[in-house]
C-alpha positions in Angstrom: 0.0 0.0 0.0 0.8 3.6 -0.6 2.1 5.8 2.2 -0.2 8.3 1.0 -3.0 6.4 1.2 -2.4 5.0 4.5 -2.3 8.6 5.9 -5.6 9.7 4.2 -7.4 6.4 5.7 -6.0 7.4 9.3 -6.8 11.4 8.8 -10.0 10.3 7.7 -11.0 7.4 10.5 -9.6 10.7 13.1 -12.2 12.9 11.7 -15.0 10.2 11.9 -14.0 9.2 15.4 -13.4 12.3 17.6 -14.3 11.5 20.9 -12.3 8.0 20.5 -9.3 10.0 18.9 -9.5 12.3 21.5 -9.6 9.8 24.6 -6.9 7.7 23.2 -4.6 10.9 22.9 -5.6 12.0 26.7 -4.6 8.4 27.6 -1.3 8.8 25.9 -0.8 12.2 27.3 -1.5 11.2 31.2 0.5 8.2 30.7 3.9 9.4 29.2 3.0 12.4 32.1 2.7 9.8 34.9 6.0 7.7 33.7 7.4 11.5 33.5 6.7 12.6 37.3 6.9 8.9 38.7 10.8 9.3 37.1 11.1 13.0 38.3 10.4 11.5 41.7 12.5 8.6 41.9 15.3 10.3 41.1 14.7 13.4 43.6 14.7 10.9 46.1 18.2 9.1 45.2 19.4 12.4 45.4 18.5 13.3 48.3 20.1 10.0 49.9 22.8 10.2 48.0 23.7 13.5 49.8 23.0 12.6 53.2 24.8 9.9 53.1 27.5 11.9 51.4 27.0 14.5 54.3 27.9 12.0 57.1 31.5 11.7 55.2 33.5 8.6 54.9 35.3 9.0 58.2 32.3 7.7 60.4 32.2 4.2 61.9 29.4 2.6 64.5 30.3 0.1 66.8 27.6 -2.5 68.5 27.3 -5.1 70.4 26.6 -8.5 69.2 26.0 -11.6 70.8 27.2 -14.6 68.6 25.9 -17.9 70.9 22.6 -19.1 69.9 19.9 -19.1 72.8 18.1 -22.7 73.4 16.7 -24.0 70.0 18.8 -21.9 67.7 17.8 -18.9 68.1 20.5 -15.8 67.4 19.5 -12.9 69.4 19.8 -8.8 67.4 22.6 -6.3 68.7 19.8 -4.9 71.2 19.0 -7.8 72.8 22.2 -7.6 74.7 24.0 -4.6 76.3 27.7 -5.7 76.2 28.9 -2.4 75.7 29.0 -0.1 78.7 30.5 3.8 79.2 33.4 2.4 80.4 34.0 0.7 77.3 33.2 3.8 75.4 36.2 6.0 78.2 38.8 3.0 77.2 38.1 3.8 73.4 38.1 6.9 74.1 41.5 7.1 75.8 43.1 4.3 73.7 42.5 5.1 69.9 44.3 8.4 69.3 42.3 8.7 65.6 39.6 9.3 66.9 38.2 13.0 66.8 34.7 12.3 68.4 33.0 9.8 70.2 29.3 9.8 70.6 27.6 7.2 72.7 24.2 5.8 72.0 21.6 3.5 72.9 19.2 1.9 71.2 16.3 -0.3 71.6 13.4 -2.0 69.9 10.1 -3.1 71.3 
Protein backbone atom coordinates (compact mmCIF):
# COMPACT_ATOMS: atom_id res chain seq x y z
CA UNK A 1 0.00 0.00 0.00
CA UNK A 2 0.84 3.60 -0.60
CA UNK A 3 2.13 5.79 2.20
CA UNK A 4 -0.17 8.33 0.96
CA UNK A 5 -3.02 6.43 1.24
CA UNK A 6 -2.38 4.99 4.47
CA UNK A 7 -2.31 8.61 5.88
CA UNK A 8 -5.57 9.73 4.23
CA UNK A 9 -7.36 6.42 5.65
CA UNK A 10 -6.04 7.43 9.28
CA UNK A 11 -6.81 11.35 8.75
CA UNK A 12 -9.96 10.32 7.70
CA UNK A 13 -11.05 7.39 10.52
CA UNK A 14 -9.64 10.69 13.11
CA UNK A 15 -12.24 12.87 11.74
CA UNK A 16 -14.99 10.19 11.89
CA UNK A 17 -14.03 9.18 15.42
CA UNK A 18 -13.36 12.33 17.57
CA UNK A 19 -14.31 11.46 20.92
CA UNK A 20 -12.33 8.00 20.52
CA UNK A 21 -9.33 9.98 18.85
CA UNK A 22 -9.54 12.30 21.53
CA UNK A 23 -9.57 9.76 24.59
CA UNK A 24 -6.88 7.71 23.21
CA UNK A 25 -4.56 10.93 22.88
CA UNK A 26 -5.59 12.03 26.68
CA UNK A 27 -4.64 8.43 27.55
CA UNK A 28 -1.30 8.77 25.88
CA UNK A 29 -0.84 12.20 27.32
CA UNK A 30 -1.54 11.15 31.24
CA UNK A 31 0.45 8.21 30.70
CA UNK A 32 3.89 9.42 29.22
CA UNK A 33 3.00 12.37 32.09
CA UNK A 34 2.66 9.82 34.86
CA UNK A 35 6.02 7.69 33.70
CA UNK A 36 7.43 11.55 33.52
CA UNK A 37 6.66 12.57 37.27
CA UNK A 38 6.92 8.93 38.71
CA UNK A 39 10.81 9.33 37.06
CA UNK A 40 11.08 13.04 38.33
CA UNK A 41 10.43 11.46 41.67
CA UNK A 42 12.53 8.56 41.93
CA UNK A 43 15.33 10.28 41.07
CA UNK A 44 14.72 13.38 43.61
CA UNK A 45 14.73 10.87 46.11
CA UNK A 46 18.16 9.11 45.15
CA UNK A 47 19.42 12.39 45.35
CA UNK A 48 18.55 13.28 48.34
CA UNK A 49 20.15 10.02 49.93
CA UNK A 50 22.75 10.16 48.02
CA UNK A 51 23.74 13.47 49.77
CA UNK A 52 22.99 12.60 53.19
CA UNK A 53 24.81 9.88 53.11
CA UNK A 54 27.51 11.89 51.41
CA UNK A 55 27.04 14.53 54.27
CA UNK A 56 27.91 12.02 57.06
CA UNK A 57 31.50 11.69 55.19
CA UNK A 58 33.53 8.61 54.93
CA UNK A 59 35.34 9.04 58.17
CA UNK A 60 32.26 7.68 60.41
CA UNK A 61 32.18 4.24 61.93
CA UNK A 62 29.37 2.59 64.55
CA UNK A 63 30.31 0.07 66.79
CA UNK A 64 27.57 -2.48 68.52
CA UNK A 65 27.29 -5.06 70.37
CA UNK A 66 26.64 -8.48 69.23
CA UNK A 67 26.01 -11.57 70.79
CA UNK A 68 27.15 -14.57 68.57
CA UNK A 69 25.85 -17.88 70.94
CA UNK A 70 22.59 -19.10 69.85
CA UNK A 71 19.91 -19.10 72.79
CA UNK A 72 18.08 -22.67 73.38
CA UNK A 73 16.69 -23.97 69.98
CA UNK A 74 18.80 -21.87 67.68
CA UNK A 75 17.82 -18.92 68.11
CA UNK A 76 20.46 -15.81 67.41
CA UNK A 77 19.47 -12.88 69.37
CA UNK A 78 19.84 -8.85 67.38
CA UNK A 79 22.65 -6.31 68.75
CA UNK A 80 19.84 -4.91 71.16
CA UNK A 81 18.99 -7.75 72.76
CA UNK A 82 22.24 -7.55 74.71
CA UNK A 83 23.98 -4.56 76.28
CA UNK A 84 27.67 -5.72 76.23
CA UNK A 85 28.95 -2.43 75.69
CA UNK A 86 29.00 -0.06 78.73
CA UNK A 87 30.52 3.79 79.19
CA UNK A 88 33.42 2.36 80.44
CA UNK A 89 34.03 0.69 77.31
CA UNK A 90 33.18 3.80 75.37
CA UNK A 91 36.22 5.96 78.18
CA UNK A 92 38.79 3.04 77.17
CA UNK A 93 38.08 3.79 73.39
CA UNK A 94 38.15 6.85 74.12
CA UNK A 95 41.52 7.08 75.84
CA UNK A 96 43.07 4.34 73.73
CA UNK A 97 42.46 5.12 69.95
CA UNK A 98 44.25 8.44 69.28
CA UNK A 99 42.34 8.72 65.65
CA UNK A 100 39.60 9.29 66.95
CA UNK A 101 38.21 13.00 66.75
CA UNK A 102 34.73 12.34 68.43
CA UNK A 103 33.02 9.78 70.18
CA UNK A 104 29.26 9.77 70.60
CA UNK A 105 27.56 7.15 72.70
CA UNK A 106 24.24 5.80 71.98
CA UNK A 107 21.56 3.46 72.93
CA UNK A 108 19.23 1.93 71.20
CA UNK A 109 16.32 -0.28 71.56
CA UNK A 110 13.39 -2.02 69.90
CA UNK A 111 10.09 -3.11 71.31
Amino acid sequence: MNYVNLLRIALRAIQRNKLRAFLTMLGIIIGVAAVITMMSIGEGSKQSIQSTFSSMGSNMITVMPYNNSPMPGGVRLGASSVQSLTLNDVNKIRQEVTEINMLSPGVSSSG
